[in-house]
C-alpha positions in Angstrom: -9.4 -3.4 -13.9 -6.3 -5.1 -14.8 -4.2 -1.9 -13.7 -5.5 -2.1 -10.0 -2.8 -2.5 -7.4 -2.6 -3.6 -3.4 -0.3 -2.8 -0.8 0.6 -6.0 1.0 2.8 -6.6 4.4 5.8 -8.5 4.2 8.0 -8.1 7.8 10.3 -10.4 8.0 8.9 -13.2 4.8 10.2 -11.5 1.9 11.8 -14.0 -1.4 15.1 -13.9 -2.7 15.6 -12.8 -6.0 15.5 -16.6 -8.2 14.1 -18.3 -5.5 10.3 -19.8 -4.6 9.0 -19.5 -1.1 6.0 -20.6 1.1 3.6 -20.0 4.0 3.9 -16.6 4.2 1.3 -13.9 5.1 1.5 -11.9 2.2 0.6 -15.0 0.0 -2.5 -15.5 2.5 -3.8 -12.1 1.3 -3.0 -12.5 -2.4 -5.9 -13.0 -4.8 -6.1 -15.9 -7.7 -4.3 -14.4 -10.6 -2.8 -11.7 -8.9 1.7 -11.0 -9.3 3.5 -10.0 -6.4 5.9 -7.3 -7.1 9.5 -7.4 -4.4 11.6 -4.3 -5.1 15.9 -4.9 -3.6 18.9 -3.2 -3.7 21.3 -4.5 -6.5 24.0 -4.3 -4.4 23.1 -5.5 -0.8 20.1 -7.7 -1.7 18.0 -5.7 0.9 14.1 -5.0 0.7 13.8 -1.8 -0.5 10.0 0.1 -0.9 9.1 0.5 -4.6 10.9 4.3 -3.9 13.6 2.6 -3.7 14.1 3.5 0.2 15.1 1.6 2.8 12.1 0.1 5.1 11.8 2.5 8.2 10.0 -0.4 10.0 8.4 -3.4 9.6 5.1 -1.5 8.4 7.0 -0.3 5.6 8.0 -3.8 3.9 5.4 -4.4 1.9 5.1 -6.1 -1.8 2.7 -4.5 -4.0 -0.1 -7.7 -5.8 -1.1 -6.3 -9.6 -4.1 -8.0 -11.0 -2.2 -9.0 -14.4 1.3 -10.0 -15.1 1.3 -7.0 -17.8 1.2 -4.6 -15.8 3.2 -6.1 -12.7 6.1 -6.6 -15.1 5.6 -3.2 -17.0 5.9 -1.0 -13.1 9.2 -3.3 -12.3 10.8 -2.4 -15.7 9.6 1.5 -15.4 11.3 1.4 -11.5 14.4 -0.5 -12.6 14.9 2.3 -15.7 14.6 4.9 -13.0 16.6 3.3 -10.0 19.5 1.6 -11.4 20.3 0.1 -8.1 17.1 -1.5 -8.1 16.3 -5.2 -9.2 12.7 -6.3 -8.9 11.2 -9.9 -8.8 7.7 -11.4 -9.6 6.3 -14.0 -7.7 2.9 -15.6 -7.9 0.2 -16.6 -5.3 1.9 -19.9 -4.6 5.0 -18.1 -3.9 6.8 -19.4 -7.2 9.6 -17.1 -8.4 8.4 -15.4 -12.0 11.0 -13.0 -13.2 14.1 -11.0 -11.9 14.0 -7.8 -13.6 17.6 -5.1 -13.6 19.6 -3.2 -15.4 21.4 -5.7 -17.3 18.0 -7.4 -18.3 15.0 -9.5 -17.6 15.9 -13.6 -15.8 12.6 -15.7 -16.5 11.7 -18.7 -14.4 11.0 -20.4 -17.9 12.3 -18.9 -20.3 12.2 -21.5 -22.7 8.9 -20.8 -22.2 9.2 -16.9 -22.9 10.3 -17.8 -26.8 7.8 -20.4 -27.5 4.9 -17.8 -26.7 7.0 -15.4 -29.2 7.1 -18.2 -31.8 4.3 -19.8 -31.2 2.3 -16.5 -31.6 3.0 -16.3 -35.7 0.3 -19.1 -36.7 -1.6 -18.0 -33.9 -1.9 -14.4 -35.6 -1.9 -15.8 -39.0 -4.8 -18.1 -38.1 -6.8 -14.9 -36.4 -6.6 -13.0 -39.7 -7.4 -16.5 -41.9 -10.9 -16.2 -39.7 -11.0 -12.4 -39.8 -10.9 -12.5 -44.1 -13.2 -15.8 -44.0 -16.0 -13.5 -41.7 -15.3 -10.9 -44.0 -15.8 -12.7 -46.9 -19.0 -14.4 -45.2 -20.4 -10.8 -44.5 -19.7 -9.3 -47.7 -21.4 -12.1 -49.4 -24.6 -11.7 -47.0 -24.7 -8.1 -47.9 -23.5 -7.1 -51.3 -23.7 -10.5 -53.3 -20.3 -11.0 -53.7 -18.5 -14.5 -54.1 -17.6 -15.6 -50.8 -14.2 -17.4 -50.3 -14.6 -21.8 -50.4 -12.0 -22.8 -48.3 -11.8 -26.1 -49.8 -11.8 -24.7 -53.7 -8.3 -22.7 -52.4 -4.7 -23.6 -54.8 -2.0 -24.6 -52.3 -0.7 -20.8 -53.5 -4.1 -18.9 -52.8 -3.8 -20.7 -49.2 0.4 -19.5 -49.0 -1.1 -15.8 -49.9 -4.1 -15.7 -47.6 -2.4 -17.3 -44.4 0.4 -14.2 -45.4 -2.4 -11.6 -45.5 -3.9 -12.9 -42.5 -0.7 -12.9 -40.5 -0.2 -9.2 -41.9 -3.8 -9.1 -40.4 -3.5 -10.6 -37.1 -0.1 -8.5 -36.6 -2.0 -5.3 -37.5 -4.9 -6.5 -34.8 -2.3 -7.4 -32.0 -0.5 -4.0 -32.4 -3.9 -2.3 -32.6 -4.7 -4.1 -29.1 -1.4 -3.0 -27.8 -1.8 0.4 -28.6 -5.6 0.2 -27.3 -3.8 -1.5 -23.7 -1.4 1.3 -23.7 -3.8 4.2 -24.3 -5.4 2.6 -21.5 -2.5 2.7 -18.7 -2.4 6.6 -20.0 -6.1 7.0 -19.4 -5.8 5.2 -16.1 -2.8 7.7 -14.5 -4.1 10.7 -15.6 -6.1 11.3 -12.4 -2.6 10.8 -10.5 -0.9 13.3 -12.3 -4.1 16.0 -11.9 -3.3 19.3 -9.1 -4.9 18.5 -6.3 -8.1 19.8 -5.5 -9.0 19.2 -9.5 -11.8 17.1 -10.0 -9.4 14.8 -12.0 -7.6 14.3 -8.4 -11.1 13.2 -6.6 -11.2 10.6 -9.1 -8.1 9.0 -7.7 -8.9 9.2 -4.0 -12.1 7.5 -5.2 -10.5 4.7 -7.2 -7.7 4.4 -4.1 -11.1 3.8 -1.5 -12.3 1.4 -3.8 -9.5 -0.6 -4.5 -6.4 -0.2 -2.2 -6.7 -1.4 1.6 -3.4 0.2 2.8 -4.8 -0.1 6.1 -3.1 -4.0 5.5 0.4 -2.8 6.4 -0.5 -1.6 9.7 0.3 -4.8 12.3 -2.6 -6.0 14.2 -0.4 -6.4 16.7 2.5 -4.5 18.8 5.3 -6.0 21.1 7.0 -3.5 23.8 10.7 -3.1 23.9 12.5 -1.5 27.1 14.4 1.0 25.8 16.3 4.6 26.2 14.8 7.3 24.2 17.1 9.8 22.8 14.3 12.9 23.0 15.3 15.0 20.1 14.4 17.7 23.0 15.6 16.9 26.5 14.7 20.2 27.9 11.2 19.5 26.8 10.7 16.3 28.1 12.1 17.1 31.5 9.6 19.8 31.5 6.5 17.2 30.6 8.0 14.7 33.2 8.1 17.4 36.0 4.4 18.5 35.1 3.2 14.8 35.1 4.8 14.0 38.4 3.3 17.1 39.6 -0.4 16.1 38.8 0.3 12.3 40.6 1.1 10.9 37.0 3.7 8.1 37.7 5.8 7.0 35.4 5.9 3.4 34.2 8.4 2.9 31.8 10.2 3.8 28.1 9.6 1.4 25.4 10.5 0.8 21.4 7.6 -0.3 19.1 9.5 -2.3 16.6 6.8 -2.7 14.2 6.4 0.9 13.8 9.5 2.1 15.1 7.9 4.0 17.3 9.2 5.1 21.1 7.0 5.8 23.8 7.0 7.1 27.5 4.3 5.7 29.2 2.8 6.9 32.7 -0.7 6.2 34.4 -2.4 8.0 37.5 -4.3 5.6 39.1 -6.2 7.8 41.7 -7.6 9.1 38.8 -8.4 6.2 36.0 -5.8 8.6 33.8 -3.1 7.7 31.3 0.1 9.3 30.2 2.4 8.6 26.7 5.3 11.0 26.1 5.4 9.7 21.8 8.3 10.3 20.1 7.8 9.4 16.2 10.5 9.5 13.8 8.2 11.9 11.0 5.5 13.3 13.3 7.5 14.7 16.2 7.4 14.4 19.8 4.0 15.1 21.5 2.1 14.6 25.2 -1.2 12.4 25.3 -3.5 11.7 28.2 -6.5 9.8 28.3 -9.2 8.0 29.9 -9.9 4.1 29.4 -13.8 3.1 29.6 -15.1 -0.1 30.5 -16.9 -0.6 27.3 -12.7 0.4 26.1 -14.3 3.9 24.6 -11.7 6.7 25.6 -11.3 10.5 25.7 -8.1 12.2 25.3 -6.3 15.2 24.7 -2.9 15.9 22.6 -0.6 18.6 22.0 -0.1 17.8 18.4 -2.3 18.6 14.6 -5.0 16.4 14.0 -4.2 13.8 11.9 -5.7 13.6 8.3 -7.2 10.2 9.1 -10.3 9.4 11.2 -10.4 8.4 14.7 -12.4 5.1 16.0 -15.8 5.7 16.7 -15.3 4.9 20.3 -12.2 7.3 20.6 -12.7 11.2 21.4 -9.5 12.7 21.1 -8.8 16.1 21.1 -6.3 17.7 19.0 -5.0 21.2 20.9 -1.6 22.0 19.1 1.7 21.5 19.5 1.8 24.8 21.0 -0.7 23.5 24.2 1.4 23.1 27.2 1.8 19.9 29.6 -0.4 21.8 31.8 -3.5 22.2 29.1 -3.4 18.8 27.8 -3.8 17.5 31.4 -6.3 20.1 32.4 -8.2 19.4 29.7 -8.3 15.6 29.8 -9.7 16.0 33.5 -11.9 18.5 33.5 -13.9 17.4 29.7 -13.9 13.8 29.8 -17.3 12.1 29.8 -19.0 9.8 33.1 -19.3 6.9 32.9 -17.6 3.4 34.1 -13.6 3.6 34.0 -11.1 0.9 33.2 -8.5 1.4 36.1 -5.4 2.9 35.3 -3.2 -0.1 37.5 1.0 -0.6 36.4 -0.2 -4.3 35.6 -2.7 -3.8 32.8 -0.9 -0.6 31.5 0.6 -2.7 28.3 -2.1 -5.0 28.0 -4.7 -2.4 27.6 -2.6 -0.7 25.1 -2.0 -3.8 22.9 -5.6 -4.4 23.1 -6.5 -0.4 21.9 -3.8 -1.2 19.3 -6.1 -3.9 17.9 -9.3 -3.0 18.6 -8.2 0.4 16.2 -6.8 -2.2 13.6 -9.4 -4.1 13.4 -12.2 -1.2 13.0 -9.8 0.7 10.5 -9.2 -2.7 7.9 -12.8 -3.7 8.2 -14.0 0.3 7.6 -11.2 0.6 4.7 -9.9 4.2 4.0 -12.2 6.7 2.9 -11.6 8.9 -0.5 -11.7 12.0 1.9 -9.2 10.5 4.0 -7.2 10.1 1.2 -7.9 13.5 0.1 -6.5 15.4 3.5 -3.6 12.8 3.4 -2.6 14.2 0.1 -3.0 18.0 1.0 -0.9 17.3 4.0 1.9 16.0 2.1 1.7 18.6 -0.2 1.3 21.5 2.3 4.6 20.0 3.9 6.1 20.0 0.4 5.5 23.5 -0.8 3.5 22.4 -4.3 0.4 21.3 -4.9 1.3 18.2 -6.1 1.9 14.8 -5.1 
């Protein structure tokens, strides 16, 4: 439908406002015919999301593709009435600027252009209703006997009167289509706006499975930065470090994932095939993971944190034991449940490899799979449960 919408990834290769722009990823991933939508600041120029936030991380600059300039340029005026600081610019597949829509009004690529569609759209519509009457007339003649219209018997004043009716006509016809295309985009958000857990609601996670891959923005791949973490917790992280140590965990070192802004503690045990990840995550919290790397790079774990409202890879067992589960638990339970079989060693010299690789390997499994309307459906109920409503 022409209202669908994708989210697609843009680190570091977003446009200027005005300008046209090449080889860039997101443009790889656009469809023929589809408008990129770029949401900025007014002020500082910056990539903001189409909330009008500043980008957390990479993951979150992103352009949203519509499958019709309508309704690409309809959503940029709607979030430039809203956010006043807000500009937002349409590009194409070929990464030609379109528009620059603000506050102070719409700048065209062409906009020459923009006025000869307006004028040039008056003998189109008179011309539609000249072939509307002329059908008419044809149909009426078929069906009641009555004297069709002979274009060539028409006085130079009958043809000033009809191509006036007919442009009264086509006018009529384009405003009926309007209204029709309108009623449409009404029809098409209601399921948004339902409570969740309506049927209305399902409706949406359906259409979102079926249409929006947002599994796109996640990077396929991760880089490692040595870093300091500032654990919102000390006291708790010394107590996790001391149990690790205890139970021969050694500890490798603390790094920064940039493209998720993400900071991590990583350890491995290697008389025991066993890793260790102290995570600390800007929205989720800090938590304690250990796991076990197959050979056929299947793993089990064990983490003191909720259960996410997405799916785990098939090949992944993880167990989700609270955030109440002590240091002591998670490891306990990671060595005593996990399943035989053929281990990957846990060695300092693959420790970042194998993770980059598990980074992928998930990636790749959750863009090919898509995200399920269920999925959808728990991530919804999550934000809402952390909101206090039950809505969106």
């Amino acid at each position: 439908m022409f209202t669908d919408s994708r989210l697609l990834p843009a680190p570091g290769s977003f446009p200027k406002p005005g300008q046209d722009i090449s080889g860039t990823p997101w443009q790889e991933l656009m469809r023929p015919g589809e408008i990129a939508l770029f949401c900025f600041d007014a002020r500082s120029g910056q990539l903001v999301t189409v909330k009008g936030e500043v980008p957390e991380s990479p993951a979150s600059e992103y352009c949203i593709a519509y499958r019709s300039w309508y309704m690409a340029r309809r959503v940029a005026r709607g979030r430039v009435m809203k956010n006043p600081r807000m500009i937002c610019a349409l590009y194409d597949q070929r990464g030609r600027w379109l528009a620059t829509l603000s506050r102070q009004g719409e700048d065209r690529r062409n906009p020459g252009l923009g006025l000869a569609w307006v004028l040039f759209q008056f003998p189109l519509l008179a011309f539609l209703g000249v072939v509307i009457i002329f059908a008419a007339s044809a149909v009426s003649a078929l069906c009641f006997g009555t004297a069709m219209l002979r274009w060539e018997r028409l006085s130079l004043q009958e043809w000033n009167a009809l191509l006036a009716a007919g442009l009264l006509l086509g006018g009529a016809l384009r405003f009926v289509l309007d209204m029709v295309r309108r009623q449409m985009l009404v029809w098409h958000a209601r399921p948004v706006q339902q409570p969740i857990g309506s049927p209305g609601r399902e409706k949406f996670y359906q259409r979102l499975a079926r249409t929006n891959n947002s599994s796109l923005l996640v990077p396929l791949d991760i880089t490692f930065v040595p870093t300091t973490i500032d654990w919102p917790s000390p006291e708790k992280y010394a107590e996790w470090a001391s149990v690790l140590q205890r139970e021969g965990f050694e500890h490798f070192g603390a790094y920064l994932i940039p493209e998720v802004r993400t900071s991590t503690d990583l350890w491995f045990n290697s008389a025991e095939d066993m890793l260790a990840e102290i995570v600390d995550h800007s929205k989720a919290g800090v938590w304690l993971s250990v796991s076990t790397l197959y050979q056929d790079w299947s793993s089990f774990g064990v983490s003191n944190k909720n259960a996410p409202p997405i799916d785990p890879h098939p090949k992944r067992n993880i167990q989700y034991i609270g955030p109440e589960a002590s240091a002591e638990m998670v490891i306990e339970k990671a060595r005593n449940e996990r399943p035989a079989g053929a281990r990957r060693p846990a060695r300092r010299e693959s420790r970042l490899t194998n993770y980059a690789t598990s980074w992928r390997q998930y990636v790749e499994w959750r863009r090919a799979r898509g995200t399920t309307a269920e999925e959808y459906k728990r991530v919804a109920e999550r934000k809402a449960q952390a909101a206090g409503t039950s809505w969106l």
